[in-house]
Backbone bond lengths (Angstrom), bond angles and torsions (degrees), N, CA, C in turn:
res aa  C-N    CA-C-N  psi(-1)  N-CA   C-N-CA  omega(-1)  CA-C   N-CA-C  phi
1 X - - - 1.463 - - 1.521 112.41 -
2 X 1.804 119.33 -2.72 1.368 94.94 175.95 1.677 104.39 101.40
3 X 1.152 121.96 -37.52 1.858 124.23 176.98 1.063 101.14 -31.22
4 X 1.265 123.48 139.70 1.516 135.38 154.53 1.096 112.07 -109.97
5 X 1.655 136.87 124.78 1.484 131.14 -154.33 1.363 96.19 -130.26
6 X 1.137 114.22 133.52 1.676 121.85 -176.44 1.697 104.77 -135.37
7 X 1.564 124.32 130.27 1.204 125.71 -149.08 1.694 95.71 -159.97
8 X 1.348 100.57 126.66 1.448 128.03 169.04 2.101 90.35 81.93
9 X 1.420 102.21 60.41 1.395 115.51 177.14 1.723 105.30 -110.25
10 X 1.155 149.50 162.46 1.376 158.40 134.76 1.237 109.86 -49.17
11 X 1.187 146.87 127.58 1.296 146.30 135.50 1.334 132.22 -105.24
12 X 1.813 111.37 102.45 1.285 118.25 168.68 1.621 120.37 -74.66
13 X 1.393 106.70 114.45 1.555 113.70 -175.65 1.440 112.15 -76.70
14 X 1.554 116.85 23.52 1.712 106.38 -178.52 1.756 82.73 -124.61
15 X 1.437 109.74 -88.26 1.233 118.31 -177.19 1.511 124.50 -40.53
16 X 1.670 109.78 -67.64 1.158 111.29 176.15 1.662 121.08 -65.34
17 X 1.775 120.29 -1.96 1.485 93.88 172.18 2.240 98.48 -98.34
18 X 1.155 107.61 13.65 1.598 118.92 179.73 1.938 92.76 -86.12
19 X 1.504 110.08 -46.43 1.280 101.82 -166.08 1.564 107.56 -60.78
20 X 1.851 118.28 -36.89 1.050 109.08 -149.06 1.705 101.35 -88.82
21 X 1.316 123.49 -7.90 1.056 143.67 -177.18 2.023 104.14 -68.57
22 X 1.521 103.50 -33.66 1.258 106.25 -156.01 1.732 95.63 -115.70
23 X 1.564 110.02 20.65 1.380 102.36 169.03 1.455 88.65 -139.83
24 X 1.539 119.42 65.42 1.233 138.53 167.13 1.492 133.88 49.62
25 X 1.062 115.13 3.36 1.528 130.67 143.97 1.425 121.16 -24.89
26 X 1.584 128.70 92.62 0.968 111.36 -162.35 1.948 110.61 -84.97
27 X 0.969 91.91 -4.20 1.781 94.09 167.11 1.592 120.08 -162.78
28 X 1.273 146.60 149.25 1.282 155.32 -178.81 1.837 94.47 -124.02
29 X 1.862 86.37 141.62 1.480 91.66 -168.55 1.930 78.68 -132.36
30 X 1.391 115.59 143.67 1.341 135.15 -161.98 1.648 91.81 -109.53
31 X 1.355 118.36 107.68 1.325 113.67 162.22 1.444 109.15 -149.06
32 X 1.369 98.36 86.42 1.745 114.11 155.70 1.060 153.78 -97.75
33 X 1.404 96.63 3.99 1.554 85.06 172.27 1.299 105.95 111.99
34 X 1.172 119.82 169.29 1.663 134.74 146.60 1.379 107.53 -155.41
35 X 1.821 98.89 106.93 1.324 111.60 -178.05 1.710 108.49 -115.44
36 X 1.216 110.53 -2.68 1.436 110.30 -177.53 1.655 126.42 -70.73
37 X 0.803 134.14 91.56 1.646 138.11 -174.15 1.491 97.54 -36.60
38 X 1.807 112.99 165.00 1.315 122.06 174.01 1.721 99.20 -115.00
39 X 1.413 96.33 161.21 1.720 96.01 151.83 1.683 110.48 -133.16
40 X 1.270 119.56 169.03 1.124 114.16 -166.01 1.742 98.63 -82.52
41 X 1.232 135.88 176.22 1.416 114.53 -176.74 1.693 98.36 -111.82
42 X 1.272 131.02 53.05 1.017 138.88 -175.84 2.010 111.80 -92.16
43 X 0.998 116.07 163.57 1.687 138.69 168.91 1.460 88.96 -47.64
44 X 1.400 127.14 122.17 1.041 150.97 136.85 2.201 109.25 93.33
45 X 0.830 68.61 26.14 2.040 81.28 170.79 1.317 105.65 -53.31
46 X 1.593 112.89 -60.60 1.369 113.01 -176.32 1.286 129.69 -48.59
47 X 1.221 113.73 -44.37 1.801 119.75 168.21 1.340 125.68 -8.67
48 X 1.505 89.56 122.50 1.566 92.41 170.75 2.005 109.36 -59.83
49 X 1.567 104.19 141.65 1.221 93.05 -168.45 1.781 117.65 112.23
50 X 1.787 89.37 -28.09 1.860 72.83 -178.51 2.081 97.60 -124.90
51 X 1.440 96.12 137.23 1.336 114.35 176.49 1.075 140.82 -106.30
52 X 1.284 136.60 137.90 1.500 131.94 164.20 1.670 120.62 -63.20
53 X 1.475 115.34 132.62 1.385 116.31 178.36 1.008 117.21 -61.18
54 X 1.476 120.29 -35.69 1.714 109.16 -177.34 1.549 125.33 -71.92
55 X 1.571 103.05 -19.82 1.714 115.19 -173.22 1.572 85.41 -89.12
56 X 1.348 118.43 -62.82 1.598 93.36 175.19 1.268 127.54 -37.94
57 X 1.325 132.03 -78.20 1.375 120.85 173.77 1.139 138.39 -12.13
58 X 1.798 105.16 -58.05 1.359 106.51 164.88 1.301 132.78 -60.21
59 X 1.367 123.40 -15.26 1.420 134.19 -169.21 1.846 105.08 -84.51
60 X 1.447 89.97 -30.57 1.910 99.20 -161.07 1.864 67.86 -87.95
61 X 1.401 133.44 -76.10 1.162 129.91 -161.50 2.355 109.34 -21.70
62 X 1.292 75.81 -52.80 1.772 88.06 -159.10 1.889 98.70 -78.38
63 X 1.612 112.93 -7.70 1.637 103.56 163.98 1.353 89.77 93.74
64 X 0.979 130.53 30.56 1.528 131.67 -171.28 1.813 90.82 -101.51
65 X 1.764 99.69 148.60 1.449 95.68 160.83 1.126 132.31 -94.43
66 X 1.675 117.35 138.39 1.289 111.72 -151.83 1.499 92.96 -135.58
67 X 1.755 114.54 118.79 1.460 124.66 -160.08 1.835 89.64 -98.10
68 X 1.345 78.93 107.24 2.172 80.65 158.92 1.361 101.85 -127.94
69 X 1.415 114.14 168.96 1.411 139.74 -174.64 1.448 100.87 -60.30
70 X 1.623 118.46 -151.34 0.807 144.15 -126.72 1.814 94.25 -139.73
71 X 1.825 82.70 -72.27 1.816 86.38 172.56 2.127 110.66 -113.44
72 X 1.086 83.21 137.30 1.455 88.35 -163.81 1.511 93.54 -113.76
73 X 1.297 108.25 132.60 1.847 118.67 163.61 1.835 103.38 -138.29
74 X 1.586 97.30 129.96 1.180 125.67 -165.36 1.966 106.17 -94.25
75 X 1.243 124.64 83.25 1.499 105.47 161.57 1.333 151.53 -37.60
76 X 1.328 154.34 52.89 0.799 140.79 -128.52 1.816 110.37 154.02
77 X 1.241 121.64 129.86 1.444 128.62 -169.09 1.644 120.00 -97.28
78 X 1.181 106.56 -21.64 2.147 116.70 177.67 1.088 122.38 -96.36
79 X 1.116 122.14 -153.33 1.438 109.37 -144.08 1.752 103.49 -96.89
80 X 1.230 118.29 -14.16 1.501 140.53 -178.39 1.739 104.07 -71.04
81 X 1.359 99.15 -38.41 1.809 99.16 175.33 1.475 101.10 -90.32
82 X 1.056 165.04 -52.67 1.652 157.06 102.17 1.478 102.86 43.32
83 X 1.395 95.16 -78.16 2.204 79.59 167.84 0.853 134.78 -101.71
84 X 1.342 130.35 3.79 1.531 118.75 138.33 1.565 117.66 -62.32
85 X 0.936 139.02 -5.25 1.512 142.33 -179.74 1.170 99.62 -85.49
86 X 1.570 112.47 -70.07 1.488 125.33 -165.02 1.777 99.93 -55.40
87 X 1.166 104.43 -50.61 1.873 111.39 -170.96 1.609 99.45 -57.61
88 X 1.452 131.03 -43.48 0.879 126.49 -176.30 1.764 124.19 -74.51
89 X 1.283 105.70 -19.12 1.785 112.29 164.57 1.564 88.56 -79.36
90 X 0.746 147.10 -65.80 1.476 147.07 -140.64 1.942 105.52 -71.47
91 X 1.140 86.05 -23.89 1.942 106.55 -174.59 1.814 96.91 -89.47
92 X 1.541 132.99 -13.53 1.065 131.89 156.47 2.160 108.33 127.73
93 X 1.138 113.61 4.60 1.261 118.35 -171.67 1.505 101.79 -78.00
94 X 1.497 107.17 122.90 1.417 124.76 166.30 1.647 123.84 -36.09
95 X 1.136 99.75 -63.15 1.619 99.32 162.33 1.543 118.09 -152.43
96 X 1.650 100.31 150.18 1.368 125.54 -171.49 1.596 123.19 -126.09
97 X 1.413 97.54 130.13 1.522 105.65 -172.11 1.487 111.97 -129.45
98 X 1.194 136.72 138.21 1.591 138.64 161.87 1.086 107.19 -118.97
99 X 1.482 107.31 117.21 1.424 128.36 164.86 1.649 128.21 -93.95
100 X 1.287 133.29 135.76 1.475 129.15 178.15 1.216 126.48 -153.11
101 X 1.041 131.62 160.12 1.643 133.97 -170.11 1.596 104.99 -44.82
102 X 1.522 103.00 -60.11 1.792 110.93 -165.95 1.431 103.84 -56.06
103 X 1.575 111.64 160.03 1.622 108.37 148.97 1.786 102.09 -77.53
104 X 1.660 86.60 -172.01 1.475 94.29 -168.71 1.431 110.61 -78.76
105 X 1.159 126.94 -8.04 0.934 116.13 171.46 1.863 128.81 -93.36
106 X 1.113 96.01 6.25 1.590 119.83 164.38 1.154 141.33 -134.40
107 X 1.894 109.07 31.65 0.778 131.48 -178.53 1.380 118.41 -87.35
108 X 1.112 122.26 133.77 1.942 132.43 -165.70 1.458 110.73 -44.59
109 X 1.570 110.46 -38.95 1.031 101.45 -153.73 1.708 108.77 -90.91
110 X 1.830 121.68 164.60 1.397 101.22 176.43 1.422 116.11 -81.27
111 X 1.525 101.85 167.38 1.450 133.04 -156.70 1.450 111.26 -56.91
112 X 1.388 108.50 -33.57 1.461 137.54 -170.64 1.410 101.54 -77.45
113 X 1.452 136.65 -50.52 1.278 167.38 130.09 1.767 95.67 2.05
114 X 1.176 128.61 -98.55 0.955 153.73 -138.34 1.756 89.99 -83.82
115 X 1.543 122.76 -58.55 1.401 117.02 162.65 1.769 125.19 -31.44
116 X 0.964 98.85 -43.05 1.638 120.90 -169.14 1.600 85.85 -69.22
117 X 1.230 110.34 -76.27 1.770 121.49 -158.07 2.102 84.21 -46.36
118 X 1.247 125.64 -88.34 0.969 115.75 -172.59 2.118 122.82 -32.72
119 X 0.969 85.62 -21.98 2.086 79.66 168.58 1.359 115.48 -93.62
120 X 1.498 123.15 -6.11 1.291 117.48 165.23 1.811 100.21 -99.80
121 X 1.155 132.62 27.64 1.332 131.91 158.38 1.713 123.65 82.39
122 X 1.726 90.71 30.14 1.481 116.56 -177.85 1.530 121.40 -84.56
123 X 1.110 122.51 89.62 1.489 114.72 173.05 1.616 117.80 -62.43
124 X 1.453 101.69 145.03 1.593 136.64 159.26 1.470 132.10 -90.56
125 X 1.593 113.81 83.02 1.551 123.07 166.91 1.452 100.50 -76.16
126 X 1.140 111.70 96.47 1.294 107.16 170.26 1.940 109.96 -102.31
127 X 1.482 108.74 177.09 1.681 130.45 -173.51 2.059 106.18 23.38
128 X 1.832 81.49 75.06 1.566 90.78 -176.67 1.743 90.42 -131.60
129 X 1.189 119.27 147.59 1.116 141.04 128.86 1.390 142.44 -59.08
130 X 1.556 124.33 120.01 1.799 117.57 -167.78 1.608 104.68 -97.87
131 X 1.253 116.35 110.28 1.448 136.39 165.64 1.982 121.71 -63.63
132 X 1.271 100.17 -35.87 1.363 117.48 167.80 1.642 120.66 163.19
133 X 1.147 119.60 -146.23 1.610 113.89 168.33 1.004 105.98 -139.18
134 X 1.451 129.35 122.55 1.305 123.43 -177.30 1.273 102.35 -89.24
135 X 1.367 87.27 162.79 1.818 119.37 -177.74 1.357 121.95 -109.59
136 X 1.164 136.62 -170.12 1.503 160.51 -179.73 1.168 127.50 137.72
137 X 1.531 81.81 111.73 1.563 125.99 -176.62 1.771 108.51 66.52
138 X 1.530 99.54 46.63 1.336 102.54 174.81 1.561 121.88 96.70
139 X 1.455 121.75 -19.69 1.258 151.28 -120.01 2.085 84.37 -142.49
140 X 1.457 110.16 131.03 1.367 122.75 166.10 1.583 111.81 -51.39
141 X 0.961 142.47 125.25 1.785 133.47 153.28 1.357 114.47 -117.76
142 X 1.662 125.08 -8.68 1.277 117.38 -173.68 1.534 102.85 168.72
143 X 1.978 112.00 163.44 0.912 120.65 -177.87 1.954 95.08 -91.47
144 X 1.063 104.04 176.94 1.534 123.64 -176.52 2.080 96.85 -125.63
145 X 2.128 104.87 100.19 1.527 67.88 159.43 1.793 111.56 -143.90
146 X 0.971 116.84 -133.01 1.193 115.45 172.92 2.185 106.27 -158.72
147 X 0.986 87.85 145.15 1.789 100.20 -171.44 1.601 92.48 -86.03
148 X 1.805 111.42 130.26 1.091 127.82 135.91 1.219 151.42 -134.43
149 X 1.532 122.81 -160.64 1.501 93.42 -169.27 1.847 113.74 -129.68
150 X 1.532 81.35 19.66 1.948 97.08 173.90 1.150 107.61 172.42
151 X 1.307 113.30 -170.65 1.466 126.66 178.22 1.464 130.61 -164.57
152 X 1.172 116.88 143.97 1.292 98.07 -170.10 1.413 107.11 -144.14
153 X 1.409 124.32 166.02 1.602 124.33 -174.77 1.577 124.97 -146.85
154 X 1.964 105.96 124.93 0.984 111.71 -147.39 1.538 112.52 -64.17
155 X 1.033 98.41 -146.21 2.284 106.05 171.28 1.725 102.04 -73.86
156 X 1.859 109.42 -41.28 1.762 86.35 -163.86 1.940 84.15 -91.57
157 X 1.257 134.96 31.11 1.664 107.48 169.58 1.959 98.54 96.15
158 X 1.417 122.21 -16.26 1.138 95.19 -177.34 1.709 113.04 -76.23
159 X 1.756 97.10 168.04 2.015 86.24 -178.96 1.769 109.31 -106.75
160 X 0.961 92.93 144.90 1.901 112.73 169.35 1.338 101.58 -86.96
161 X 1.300 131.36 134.96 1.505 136.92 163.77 1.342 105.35 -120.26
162 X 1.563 99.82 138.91 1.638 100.24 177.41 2.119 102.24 -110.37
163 X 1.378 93.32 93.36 1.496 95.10 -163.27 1.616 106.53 -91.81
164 X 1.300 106.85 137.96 1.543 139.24 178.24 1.951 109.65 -33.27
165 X 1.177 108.64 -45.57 1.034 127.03 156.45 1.179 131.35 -171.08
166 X 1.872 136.62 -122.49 1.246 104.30 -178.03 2.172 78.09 -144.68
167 X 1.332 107.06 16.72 1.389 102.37 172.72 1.602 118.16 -69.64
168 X 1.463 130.72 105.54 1.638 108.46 175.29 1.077 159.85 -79.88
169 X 0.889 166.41 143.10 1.454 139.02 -166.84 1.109 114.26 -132.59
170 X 1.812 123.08 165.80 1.601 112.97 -173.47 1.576 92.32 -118.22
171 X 1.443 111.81 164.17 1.339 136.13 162.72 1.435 115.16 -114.18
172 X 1.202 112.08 98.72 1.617 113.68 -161.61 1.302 103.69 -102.70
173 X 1.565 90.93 134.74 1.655 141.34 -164.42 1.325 126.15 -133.96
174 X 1.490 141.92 141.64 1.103 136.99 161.68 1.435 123.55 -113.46
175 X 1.547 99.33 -6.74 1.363 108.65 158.60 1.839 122.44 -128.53
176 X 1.366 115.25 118.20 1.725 109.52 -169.90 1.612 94.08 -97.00
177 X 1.452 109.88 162.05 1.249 106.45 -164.28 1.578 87.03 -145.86
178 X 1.495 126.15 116.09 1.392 120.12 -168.58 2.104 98.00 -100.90
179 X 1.447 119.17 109.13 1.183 126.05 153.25 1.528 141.07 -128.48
180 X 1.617 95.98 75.91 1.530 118.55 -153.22 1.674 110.45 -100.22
181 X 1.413 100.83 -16.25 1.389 104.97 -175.69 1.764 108.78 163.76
182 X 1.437 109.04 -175.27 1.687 113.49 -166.81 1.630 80.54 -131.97
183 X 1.104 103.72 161.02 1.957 121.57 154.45 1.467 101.08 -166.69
184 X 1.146 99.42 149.20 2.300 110.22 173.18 0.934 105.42 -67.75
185 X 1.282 91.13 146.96 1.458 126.43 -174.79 1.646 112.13 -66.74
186 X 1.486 131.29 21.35 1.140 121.55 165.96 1.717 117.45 -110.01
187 X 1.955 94.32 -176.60 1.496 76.68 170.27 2.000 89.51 -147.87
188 X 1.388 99.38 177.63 1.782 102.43 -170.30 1.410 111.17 -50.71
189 X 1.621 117.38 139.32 1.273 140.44 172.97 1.213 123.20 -144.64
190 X 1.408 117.33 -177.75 1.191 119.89 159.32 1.576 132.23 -21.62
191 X 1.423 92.62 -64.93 1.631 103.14 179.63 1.096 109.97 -100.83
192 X 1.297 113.28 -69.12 1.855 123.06 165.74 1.416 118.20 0.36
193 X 1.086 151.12 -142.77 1.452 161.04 101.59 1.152 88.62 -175.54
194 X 2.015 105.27 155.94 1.535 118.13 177.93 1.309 114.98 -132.56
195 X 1.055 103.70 124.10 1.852 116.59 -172.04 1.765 99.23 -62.71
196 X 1.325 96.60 177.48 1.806 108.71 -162.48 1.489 81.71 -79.48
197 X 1.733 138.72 -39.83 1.312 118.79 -175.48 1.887 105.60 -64.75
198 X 0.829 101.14 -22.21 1.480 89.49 -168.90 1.598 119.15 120.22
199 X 0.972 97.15 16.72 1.691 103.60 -159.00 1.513 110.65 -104.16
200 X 1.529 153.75 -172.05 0.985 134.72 138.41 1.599 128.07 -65.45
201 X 0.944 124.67 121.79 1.560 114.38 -173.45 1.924 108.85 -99.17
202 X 1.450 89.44 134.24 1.514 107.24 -158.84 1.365 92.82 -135.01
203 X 1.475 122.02 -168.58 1.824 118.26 174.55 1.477 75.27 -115.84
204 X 1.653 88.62 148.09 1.410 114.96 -175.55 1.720 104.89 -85.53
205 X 0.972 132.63 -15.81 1.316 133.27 169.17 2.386 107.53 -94.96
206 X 0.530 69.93 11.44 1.741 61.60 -166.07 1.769 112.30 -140.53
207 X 1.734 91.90 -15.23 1.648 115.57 161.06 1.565 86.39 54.09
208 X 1.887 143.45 9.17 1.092 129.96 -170.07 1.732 96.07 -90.07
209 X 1.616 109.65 179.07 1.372 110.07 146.33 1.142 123.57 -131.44
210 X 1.531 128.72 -175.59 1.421 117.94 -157.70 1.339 113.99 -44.43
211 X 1.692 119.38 -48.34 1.671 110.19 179.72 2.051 109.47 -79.66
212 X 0.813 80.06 138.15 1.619 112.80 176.30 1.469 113.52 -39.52
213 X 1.071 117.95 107.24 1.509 111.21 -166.61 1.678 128.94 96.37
214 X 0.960 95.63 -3.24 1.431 102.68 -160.51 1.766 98.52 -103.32
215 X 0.850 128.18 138.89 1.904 125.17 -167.70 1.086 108.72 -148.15
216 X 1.803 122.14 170.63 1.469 117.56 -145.78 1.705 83.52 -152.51
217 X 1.441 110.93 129.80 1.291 89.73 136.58 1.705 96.83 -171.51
218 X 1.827 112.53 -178.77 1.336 101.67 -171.73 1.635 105.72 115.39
219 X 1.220 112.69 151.36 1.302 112.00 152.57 1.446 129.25 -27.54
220 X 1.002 119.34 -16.88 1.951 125.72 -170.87 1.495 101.79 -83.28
221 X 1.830 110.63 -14.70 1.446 109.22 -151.41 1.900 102.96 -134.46
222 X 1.360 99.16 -31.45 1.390 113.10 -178.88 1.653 90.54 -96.56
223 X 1.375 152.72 -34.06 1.713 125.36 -146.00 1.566 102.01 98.51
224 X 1.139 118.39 170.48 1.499 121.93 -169.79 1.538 83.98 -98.66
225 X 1.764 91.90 130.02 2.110 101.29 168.45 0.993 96.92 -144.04
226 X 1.552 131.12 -155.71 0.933 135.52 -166.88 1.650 120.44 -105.85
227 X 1.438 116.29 162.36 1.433 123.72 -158.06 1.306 109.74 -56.42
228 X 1.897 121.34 -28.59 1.510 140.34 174.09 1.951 103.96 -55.88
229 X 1.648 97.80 -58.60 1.326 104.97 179.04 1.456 103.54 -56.01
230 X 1.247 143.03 -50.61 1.389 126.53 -155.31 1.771 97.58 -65.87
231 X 1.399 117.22 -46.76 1.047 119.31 -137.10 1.920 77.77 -72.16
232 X 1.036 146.82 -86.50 1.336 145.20 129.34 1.538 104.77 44.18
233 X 1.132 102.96 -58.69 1.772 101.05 -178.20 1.354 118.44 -90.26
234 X 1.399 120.34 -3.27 1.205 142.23 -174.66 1.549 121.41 -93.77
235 X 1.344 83.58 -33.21 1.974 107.11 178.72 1.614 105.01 -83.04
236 X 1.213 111.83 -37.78 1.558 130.77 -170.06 1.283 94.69 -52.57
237 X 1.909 104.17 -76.88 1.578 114.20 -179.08 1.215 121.52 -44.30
238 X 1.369 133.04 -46.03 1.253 131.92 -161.99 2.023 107.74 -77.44
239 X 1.460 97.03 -33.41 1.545 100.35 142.63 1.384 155.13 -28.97
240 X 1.385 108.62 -57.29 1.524 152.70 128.92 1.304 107.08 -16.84
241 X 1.495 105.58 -84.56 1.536 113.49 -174.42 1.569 107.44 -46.53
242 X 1.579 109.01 -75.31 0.962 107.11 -174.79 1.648 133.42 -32.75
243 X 1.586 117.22 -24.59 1.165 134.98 176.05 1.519 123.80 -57.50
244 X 1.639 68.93 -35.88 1.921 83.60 -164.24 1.781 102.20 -102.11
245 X 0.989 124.26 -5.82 1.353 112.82 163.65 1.710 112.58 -97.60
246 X 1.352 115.44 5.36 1.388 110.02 156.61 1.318 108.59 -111.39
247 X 1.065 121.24 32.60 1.929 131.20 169.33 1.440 117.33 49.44
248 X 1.578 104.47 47.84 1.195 125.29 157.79 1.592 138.09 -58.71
249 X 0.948 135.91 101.55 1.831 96.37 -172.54 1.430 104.81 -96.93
250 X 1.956 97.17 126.26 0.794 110.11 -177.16 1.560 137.47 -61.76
251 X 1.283 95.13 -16.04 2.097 92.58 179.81 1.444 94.77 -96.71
252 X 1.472 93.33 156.81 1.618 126.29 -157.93 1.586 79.28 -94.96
253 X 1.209 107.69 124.95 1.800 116.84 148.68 1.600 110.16 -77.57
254 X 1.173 75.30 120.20 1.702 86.91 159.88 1.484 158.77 -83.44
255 X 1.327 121.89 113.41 1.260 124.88 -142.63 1.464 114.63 -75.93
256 X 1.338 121.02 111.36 1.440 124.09 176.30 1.394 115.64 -26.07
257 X 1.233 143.26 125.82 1.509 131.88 153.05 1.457 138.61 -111.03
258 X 1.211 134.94 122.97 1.399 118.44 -161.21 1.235 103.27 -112.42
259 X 1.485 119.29 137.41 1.510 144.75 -158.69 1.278 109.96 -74.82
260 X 1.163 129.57 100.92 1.680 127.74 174.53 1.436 120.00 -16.99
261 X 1.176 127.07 -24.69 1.795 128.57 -178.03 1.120 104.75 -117.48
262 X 1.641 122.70 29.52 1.558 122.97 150.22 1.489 112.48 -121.40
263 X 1.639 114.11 -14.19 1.259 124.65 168.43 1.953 110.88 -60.12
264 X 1.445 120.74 107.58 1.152 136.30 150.56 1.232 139.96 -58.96
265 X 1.542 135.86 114.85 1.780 111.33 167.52 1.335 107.99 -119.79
266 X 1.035 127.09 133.47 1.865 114.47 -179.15 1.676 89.33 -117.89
267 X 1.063 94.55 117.76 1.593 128.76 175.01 1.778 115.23 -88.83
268 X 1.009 109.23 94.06 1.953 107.14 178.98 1.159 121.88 -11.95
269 X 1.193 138.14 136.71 1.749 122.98 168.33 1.365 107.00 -56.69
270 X 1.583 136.39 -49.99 1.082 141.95 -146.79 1.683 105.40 -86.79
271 X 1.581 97.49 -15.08 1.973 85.93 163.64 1.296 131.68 -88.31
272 X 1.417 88.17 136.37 1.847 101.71 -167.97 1.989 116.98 -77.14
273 X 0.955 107.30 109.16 1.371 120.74 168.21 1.315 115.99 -47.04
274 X 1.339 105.39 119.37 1.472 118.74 -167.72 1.463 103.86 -105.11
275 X 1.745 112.40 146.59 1.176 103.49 173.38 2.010 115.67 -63.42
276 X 1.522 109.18 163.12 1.251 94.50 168.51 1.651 128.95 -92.50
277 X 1.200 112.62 163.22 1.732 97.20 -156.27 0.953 110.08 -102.85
């Protein structure tokens, strides 16, 4: 097909997607990913001792040594906290627990997933709330949480907990392991911009962003889904593009519709009603 593939390059998303724009490129499509781990923004995140799942992974992935405690508890309910748990019994930690908002029966991750982790001797704190991580003497010893019994989330994404009460309790750990979610690795610019999830923000119909030509798609733009979804969001965009470099316009006008019980007919008095045939 002609691809030219260029690999282990820098990419500046302000300047360099202006350069490629201005050496006749009639469009750049942004698909990176979201490989960046979250942490919760709670009392004591920073601690030596507490980790992100995705940098872990990669570290156990690449054979790297990776020093955890003793007792390890994993944040996080899908399938990303599932193997950091499992990887981490298997890496030699005495005991392992994953804790998460959902009960178990609405927990992200699959069924098969979570079965497995429990036969290698993985406990499930499930529909907990994280209060912070406690410490001693500087040093991780445990999560901070509180028991509830749902959750819910407003217009900008923050969560409501309807908690059990307000007594707390710890789950003691010397190693915390944060696997709550992915977002890209950027942050607001020129061109760029980042939605309140964290995502790139583009128009969801036109998959464009503010500069002209410039397109989104992928996990960087949808949230972390699945490999079906990317490929799906990938086909979409390149759709898109294609539209717009044959001077398409891409947003759909929208077709007026009028509601059956505002539709009128005034029929003559003097016409005679026919049977129907």
């Amino acid at each position: 097909l002609g691809v030219e593939i260029k690999t282990n390059s820098v990419i500046d998303l302000n300047q360099g997607i202006e350069d490629l724009l201005k050496q006749e490129y009639g469009a750049v499509l942004v698909a990176i990913g979201a490989h960046k781990g979250k942490k919760l923004g709670i009392p004591g995140a920073d601690l030596d001792g507490v980790l992100v799942g995705t940098s872990f992974m990669r570290d156990v992935n690449l054979g790297k040594d990776v020093k955890l405690g003793k007792k390890v508890i994993v944040i996080g309910g899908g399938n990303v906290a599932m193997d950091c748990a499992r990887s981490a019994r298997r890496l030699g930690a005495a005991e392992v627990g994953v804790s998460c908002l959902e009960c178990c029966d609405d927990m992200p991750a699959d069924i098969t997933e979570v079965d497995q982790a429990r036969e290698e001797g993985i406990e499930i704190y499930d529909s907990r709330t994280f209060t912070k991580i406690v410490s001693n003497d500087g040093k991780v010893a445990g999560v901070g949480c509180l028991e509830i019994t749902g959750c819910t989330f407003d217009d900008d994404g923050g969560p409501h907990f309807d908690v059990v009460n307000d007594e707390e309790h710890t789950l003691e750990a010397d190693t915390v392991i944060f696997a709550i979610g992915q977002v890209p690795e950027v942050s607001d610019s020129r061109i760029v911009k980042v939605s309140k999830m964290g995502t790139i923000d583009a128009d969801s119909e036109t998959l464009m962003l503010e500069t002209n030509g410039v397109f989104v798609a992928g996990d960087c733009f949808s949230g972390v889904a699945s490999i079906i979804d990317a490929i799906a969001g990938g086909q979409k965009s390149a759709s898109k593009i294609h539209r717009y470099l044959q001077g398409d316009v891409l947003r759909v006008i929208p077709t007026s519709e009028i509601a059956a019980t505002e539709i009128k007919v005034e029929i003559p008095s003097e016409t005679e009603k026919k049977e129907r045939q």
